[in-house]
C-alpha positions as CSV (number, residue, x, y, z in Angstrom):
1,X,-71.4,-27.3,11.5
2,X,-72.5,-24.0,12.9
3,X,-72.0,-23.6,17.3
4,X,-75.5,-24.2,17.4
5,X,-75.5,-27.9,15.8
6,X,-72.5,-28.6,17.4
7,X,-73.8,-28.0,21.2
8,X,-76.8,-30.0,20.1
9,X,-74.4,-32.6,19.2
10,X,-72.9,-32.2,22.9
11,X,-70.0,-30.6,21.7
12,X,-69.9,-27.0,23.9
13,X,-68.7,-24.6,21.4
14,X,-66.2,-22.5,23.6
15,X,-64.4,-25.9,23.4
16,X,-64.0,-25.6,19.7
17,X,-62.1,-21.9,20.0
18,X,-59.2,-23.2,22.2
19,X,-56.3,-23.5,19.5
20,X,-57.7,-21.5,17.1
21,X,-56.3,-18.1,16.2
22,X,-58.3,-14.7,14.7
23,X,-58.0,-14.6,10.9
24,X,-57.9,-10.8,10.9
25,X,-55.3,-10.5,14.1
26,X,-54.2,-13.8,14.8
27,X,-54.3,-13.9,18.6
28,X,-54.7,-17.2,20.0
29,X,-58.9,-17.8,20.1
30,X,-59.9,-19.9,23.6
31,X,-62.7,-20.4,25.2
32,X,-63.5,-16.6,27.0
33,X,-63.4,-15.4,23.0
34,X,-67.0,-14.1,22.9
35,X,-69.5,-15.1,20.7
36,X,-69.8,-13.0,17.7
37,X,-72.0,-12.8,14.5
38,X,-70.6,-13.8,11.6
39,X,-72.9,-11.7,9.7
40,X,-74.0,-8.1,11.2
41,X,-76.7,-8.6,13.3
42,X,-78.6,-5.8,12.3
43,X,-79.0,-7.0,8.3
44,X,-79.8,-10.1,9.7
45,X,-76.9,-12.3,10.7
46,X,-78.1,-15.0,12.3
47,X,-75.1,-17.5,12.6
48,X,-72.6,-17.4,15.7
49,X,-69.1,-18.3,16.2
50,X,-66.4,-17.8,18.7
51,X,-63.9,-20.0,16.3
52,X,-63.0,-17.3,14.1
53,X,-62.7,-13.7,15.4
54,X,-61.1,-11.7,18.0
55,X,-63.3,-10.5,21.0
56,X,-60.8,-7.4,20.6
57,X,-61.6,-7.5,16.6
58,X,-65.0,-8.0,16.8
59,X,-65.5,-4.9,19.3
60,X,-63.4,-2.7,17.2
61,X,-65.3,-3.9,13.7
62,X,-68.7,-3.3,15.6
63,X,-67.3,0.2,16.5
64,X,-66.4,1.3,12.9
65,X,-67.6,-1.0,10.3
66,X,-71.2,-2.1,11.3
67,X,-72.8,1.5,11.8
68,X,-71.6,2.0,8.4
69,X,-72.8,-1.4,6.6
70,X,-76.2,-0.6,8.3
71,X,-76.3,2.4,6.1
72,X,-75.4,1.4,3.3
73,X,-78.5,-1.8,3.5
């Protein structure tokens, strides 16, 4: 289930982040992680999670690696 089904299902989605740790950094995930897109944004990411990145990782990849994957699409 995506963050979006999940609230629908009553189940708020910053509760499903506490205990679960950053696949790229592996800092302990809880619920003030932000809210990232899974996909860039910009080439039309649409689906949200704050389950399985890093706030700190997901600034620093929106810093160096999206201005560059909106180039090359």
């Amino acid at each position: 289930m995506i963050d979006a089904e999940l609230e629908l299902a009553g189940v708020p989605s910053s509760n499903m982040a506490a205990g679960n740790r950053c696949l790229f950094t592996n800092e302990l995930l809880d619920d003030k992680t932000k809210i990232e897109h899974a996909i860039v944004h910009s080439l039309g990411g649409r689906v949200t999670s704050n389950r399985d990145i890093s706030t700190s990782f997901n600034e620093m990849s929106s810093r160096e690696v999206d201005p560059s994957a909106k180039l090359i699409y």
